[in-house]
C-alpha positions in Angstrom: -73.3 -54.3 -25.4 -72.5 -54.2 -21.9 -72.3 -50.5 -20.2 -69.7 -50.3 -17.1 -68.6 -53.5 -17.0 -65.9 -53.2 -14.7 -68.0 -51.0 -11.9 -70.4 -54.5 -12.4 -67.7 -56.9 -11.5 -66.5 -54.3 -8.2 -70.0 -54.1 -7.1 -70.6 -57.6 -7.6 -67.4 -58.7 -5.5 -68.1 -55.9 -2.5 -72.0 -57.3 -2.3 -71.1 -61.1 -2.7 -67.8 -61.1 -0.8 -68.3 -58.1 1.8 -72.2 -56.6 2.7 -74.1 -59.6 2.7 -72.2 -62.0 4.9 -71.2 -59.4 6.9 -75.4 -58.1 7.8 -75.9 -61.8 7.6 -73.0 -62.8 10.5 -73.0 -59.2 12.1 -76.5 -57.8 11.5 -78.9 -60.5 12.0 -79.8 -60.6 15.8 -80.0 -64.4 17.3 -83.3 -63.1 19.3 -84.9 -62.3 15.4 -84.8 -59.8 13.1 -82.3 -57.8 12.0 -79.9 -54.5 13.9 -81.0 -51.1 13.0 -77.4 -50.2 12.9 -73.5 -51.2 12.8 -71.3 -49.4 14.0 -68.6 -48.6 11.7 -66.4 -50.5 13.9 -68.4 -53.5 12.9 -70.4 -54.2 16.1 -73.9 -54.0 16.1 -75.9 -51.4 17.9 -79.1 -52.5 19.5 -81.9 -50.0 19.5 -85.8 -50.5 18.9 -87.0 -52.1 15.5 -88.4 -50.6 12.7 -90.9 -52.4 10.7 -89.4 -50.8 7.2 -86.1 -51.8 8.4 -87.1 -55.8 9.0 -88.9 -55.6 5.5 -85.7 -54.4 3.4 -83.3 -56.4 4.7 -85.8 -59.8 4.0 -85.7 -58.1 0.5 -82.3 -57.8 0.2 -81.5 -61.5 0.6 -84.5 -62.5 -0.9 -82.8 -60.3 -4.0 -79.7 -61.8 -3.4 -81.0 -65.3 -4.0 -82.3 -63.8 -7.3 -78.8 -62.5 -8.1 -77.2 -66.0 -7.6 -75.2 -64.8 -4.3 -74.3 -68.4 -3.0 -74.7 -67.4 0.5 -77.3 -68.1 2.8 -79.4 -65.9 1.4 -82.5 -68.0 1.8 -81.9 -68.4 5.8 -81.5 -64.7 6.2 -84.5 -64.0 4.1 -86.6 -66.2 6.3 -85.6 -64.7 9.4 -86.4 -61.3 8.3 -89.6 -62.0 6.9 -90.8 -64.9 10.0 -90.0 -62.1 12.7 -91.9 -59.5 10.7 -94.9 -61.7 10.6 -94.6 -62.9 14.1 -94.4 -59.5 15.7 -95.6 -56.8 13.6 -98.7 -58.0 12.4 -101.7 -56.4 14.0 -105.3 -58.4 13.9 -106.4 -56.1 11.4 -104.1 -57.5 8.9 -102.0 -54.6 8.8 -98.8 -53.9 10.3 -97.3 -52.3 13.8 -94.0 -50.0 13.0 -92.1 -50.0 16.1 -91.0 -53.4 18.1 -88.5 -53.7 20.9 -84.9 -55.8 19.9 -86.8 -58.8 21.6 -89.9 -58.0 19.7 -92.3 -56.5 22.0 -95.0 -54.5 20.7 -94.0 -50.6 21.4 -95.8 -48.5 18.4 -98.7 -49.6 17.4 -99.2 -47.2 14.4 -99.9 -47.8 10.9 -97.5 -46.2 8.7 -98.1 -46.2 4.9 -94.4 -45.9 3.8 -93.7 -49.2 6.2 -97.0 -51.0 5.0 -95.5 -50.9 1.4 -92.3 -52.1 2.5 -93.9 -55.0 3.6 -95.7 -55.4 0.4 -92.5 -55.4 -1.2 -91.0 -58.0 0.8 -93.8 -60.4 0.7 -93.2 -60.1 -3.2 -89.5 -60.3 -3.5 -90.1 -63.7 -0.7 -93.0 -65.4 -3.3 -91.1 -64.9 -6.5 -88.5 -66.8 -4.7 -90.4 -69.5 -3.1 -89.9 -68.5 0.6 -92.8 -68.8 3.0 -95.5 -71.4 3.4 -98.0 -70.5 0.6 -100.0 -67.4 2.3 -97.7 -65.1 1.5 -99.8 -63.7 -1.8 -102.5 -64.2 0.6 -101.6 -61.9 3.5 -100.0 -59.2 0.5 -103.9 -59.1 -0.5 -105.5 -58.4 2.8 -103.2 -55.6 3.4 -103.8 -54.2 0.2 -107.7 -54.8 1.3 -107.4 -53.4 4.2 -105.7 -50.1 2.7 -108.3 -49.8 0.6 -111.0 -50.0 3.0 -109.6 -48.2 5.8 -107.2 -45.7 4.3 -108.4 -45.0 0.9 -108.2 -41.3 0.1 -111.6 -40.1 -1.7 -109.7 -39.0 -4.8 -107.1 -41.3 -5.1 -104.6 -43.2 -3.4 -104.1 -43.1 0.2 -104.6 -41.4 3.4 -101.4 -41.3 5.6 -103.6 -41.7 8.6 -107.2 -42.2 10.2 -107.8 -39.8 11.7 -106.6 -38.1 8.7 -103.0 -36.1 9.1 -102.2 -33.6 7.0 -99.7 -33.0 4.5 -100.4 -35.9 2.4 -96.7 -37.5 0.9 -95.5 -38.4 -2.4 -93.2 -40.8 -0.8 -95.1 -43.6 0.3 -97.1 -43.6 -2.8 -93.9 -44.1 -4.3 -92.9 -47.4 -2.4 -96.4 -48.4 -2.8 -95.8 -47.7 -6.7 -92.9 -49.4 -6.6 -94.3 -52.7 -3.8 -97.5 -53.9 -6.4 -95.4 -53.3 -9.4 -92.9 -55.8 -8.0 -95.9 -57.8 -7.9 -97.0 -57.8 -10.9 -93.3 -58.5 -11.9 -93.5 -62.0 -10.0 -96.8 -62.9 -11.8 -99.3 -61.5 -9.6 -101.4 -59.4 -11.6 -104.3 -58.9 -9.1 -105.4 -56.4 -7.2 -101.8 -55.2 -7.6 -101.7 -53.6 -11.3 -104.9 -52.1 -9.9 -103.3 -50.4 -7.5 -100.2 -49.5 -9.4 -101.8 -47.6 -12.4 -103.9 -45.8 -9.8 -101.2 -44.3 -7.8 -99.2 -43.5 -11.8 -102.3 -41.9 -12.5 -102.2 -39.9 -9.4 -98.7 -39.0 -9.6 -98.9 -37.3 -13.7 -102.1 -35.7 -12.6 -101.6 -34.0 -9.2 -98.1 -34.9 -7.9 -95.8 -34.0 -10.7 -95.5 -29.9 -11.1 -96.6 -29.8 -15.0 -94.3 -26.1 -15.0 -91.2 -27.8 -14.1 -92.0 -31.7 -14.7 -90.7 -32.2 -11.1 -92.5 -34.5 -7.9 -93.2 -33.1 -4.6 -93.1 -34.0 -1.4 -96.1 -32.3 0.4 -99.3 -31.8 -0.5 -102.8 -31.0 0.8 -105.6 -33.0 1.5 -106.8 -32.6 -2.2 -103.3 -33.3 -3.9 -102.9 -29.6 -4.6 -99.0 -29.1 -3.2 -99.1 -28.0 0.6 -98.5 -24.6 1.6 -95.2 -23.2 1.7 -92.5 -23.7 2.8 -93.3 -27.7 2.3 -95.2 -27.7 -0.6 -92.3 -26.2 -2.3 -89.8 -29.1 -1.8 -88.6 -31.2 -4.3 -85.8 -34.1 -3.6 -83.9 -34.9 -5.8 -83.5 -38.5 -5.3 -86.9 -39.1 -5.5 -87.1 -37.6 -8.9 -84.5 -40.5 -10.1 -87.0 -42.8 -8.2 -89.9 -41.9 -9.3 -88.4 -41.6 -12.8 -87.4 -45.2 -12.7 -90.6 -46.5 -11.8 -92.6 -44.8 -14.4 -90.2 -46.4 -16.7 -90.8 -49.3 -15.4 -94.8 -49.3 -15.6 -94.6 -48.9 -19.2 -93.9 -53.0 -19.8 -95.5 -54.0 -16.2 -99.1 -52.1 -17.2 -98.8 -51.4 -20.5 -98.9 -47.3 -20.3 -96.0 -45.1 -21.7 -94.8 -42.7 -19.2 -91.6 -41.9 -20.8 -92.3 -38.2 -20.8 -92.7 -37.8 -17.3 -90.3 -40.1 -16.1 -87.8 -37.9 -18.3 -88.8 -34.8 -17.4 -88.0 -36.0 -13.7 -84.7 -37.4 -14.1 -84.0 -33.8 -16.4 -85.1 -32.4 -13.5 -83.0 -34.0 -10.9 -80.1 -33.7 -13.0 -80.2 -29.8 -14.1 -80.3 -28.5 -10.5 -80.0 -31.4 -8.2 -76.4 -32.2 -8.9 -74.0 -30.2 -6.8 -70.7 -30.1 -9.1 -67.9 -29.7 -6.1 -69.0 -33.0 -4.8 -70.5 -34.7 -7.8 -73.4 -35.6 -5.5 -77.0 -35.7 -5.7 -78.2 -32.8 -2.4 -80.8 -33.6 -0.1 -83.2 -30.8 -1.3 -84.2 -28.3 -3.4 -87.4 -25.2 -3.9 -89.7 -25.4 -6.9 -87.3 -23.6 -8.8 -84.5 -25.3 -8.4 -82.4 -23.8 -5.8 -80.5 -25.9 -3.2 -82.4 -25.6 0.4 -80.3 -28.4 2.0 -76.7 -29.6 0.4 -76.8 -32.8 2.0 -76.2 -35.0 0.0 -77.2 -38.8 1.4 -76.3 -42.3 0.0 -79.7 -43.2 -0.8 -79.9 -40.3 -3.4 -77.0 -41.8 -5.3 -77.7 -45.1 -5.8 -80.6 -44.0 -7.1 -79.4 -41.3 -9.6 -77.2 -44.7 -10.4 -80.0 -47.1 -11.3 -82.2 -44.4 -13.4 -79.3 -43.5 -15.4 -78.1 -46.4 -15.9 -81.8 -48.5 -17.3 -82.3 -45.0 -18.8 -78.6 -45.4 -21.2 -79.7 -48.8 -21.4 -82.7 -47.6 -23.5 -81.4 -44.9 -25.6 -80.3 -45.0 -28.7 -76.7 -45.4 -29.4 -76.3 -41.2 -30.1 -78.2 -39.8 -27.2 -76.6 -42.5 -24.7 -73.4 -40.5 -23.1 -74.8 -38.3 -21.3 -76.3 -41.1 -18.9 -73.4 -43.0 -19.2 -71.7 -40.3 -18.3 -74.2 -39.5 -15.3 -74.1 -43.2 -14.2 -70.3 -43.6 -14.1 -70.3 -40.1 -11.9 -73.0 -41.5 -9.7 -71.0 -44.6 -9.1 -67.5 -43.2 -8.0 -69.4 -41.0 -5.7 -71.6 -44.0 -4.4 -68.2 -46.0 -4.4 -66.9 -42.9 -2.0 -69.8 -43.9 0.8 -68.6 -47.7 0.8 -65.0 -46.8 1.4 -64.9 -47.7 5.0 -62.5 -49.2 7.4 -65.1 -52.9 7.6 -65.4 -53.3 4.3 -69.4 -53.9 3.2 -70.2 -51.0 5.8 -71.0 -47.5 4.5 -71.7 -43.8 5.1 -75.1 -41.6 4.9 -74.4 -38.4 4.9 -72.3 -36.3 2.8 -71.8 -32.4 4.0 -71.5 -29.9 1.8 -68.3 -29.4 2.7 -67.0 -32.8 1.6 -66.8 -34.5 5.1 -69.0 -37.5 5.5 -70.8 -37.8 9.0 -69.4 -39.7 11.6 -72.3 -42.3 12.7 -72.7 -46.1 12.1 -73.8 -47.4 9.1 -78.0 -47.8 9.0 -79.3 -51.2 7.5 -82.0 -49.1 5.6 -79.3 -48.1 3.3 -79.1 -51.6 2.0 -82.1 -51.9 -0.2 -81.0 -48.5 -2.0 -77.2 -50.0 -2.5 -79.1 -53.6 -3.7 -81.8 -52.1 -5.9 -78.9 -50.4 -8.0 -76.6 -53.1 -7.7 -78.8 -55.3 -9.3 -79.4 -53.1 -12.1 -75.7 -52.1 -12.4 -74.5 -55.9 -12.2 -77.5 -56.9 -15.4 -75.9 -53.8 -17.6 -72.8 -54.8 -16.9 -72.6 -58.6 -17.7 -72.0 -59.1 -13.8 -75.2 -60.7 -13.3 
């Protein structure tokens, strides 16, 4: 049975018909690469390049390829991904994070939340058949060279070398979810590896067994970091995390249904703010609100996990993440109400008023990842 069928076919007509021509036409710079930013006026605003920023938006049309958008998807894929390749990759096999808008090398840092990015990227591109046949290739260096280089004695990574302290949940989790993707597209090694190391990592040292909730900081032997960061917990990235642990169970063969629930219980019991309906920014180890913001990103995720998780329930205990999802998609709908349609807001206030600031390409992949999932439930697809 399909679940929210007529959010699928909106979402499908604002990504098809509105976001991706438009950061196709308006976002994609003529020098290579993609804008940071568009003003919500609908010009785009040159700054420096992010490597994270390059890598999501070659996912997104990569994705969009996958989703049978009829666009150019595969010519805005390749000029994402060939100006990553050209100008962020470092001799080392890994990659730079910061280029100038005509691609000059300014930052030559190695950031682990940008190297799985790339990862992520370089799969979404090879289960599409983009690139020249290296692309699986280059995915396993970096992963090599991680391992060599930034390994972390216990397990997973270091964020640096020298090492800087706290250590972060949140690039394990887009590593998590870069070598899963992976091993979606057929690739089994070293990604799975590497995937039901960092699971492993997470239910043994990130996750808070009191409260079943991630964290954000933590030492440098995966104990959480001392206070006041060690107590954080984002929402959000419970939903996230919570969807990816659902998602090893098929990809690697472990259950981690427990855990991923207890997140997403987690993020829903105090993470929800019920004047706006949104998901805030932050919370303490207990529970209690330490920042109402309440960002885009955080939505569209509460969106996908409640969505694959009413997808898997049984026909009496499904409501409730029905009813979560369809909440989660008005409120995400809210951000996308702009004057050029396929822009959006970030930032919610906890007053109700959004931020005034253009709309960040780094959004996208959040606003695509649920998409996809929301246009498969709902016969959109």
């Amino acid at each position: 049975m399909a679940l929210m069928e007529s959010e699928a076919r909106w979402a499908r007509e604002w990504l098809f018909d509105k976001a991706l021509p438009l950061w196709w036409e308006r976002g994609a710079d003529s020098r290579g690469g993609f804008y940071e930013k568009i003003g919500l006026d609908g010009q785009p605003v040159s700054a420096p390049r992010r490597l994270r920023v390059q890598a999501r938006q070659a996912y997104v049309y990569a994705e969009a390829g996958r989703l049978g958008w009829e666009g150019p998807w595969r010519a805005a894929a390749e000029h994402g991904l060939g100006f990553l390749l050209a100008r962020y990759r470092r001799p080392d096999g890994l990659f730079r994070t910061l280029v100038s808008a005509e691609g000059a090398p300014l930052d030559d840092t190695v950031d682990l939340y940008d190297q799985a990015f790339v990862l992520f990227a370089l799969s979404q591109a090879h289960a599409m058949g983009l690139g020249d046949g290296t692309l699986v290739d280059t995915a396993r260096t970096l992963i090599a060279t991680l391992k060599s280089e930034h390994a972390h004695p216990e397990a997973g990574f270091e964020e640096a070398q020298p090492r800087a302290l706290p250590l972060r949940s949140n690039p394990h989790m887009h590593m998590l979810e870069a070598n899963l993707s992976w091993v979606a597209a057929g690739i089994d090694a070293p990604f799975a590896d590497v995937a039901r190391e960092i699971v492993a990592l997470a239910a043994r040292r990130m996750i808070d067994p009191e409260t079943g909730a991630i964290g954000e900081y933590y030492d440098g032997d995966w104990r959480f970091a001392p206070a006041p960061d060690g107590g954080v917990r984002e929402p959000g990235h419970q939903f996230e995390w919570a969807y990816l642990l659902d998602c090893a169970g098929p990809l690697l063969g472990e259950d981690r249904h427990v855990e991923s629930r207890r997140l997403y219980t987690f993020g829903d019991r105090f993470g929800i703010d019920p004047a706006r309906s949104a998901a805030v920014f932050a919370l303490d180890a207990a529970g209690a609100v330490i920042d109402p913001r309440a960002r885009l990103w955080a939505q569209t995720e509460r969106l996908r996990t409640a969505l694959v998780f009413a997808e898997a329930a049984e026909e009496g205990e499904r409501a409730p993440f029905i009813a979560a999802a369809q909440e989660a998609f008005a409120v995400t709908r809210s951000y996308l109400d702009v004057g050029v349609p396929g822009l959006w807001r970030d930032q919610l206030l906890a007053d109700g008023s959004f931020v005034d600031e253009a709309a960040p390409a780094s959004s996208f992949y959040h606003i695509v990842t649920a998409f996809a999932v929301l246009l498969r439930v709902g016969g959109a697809a």
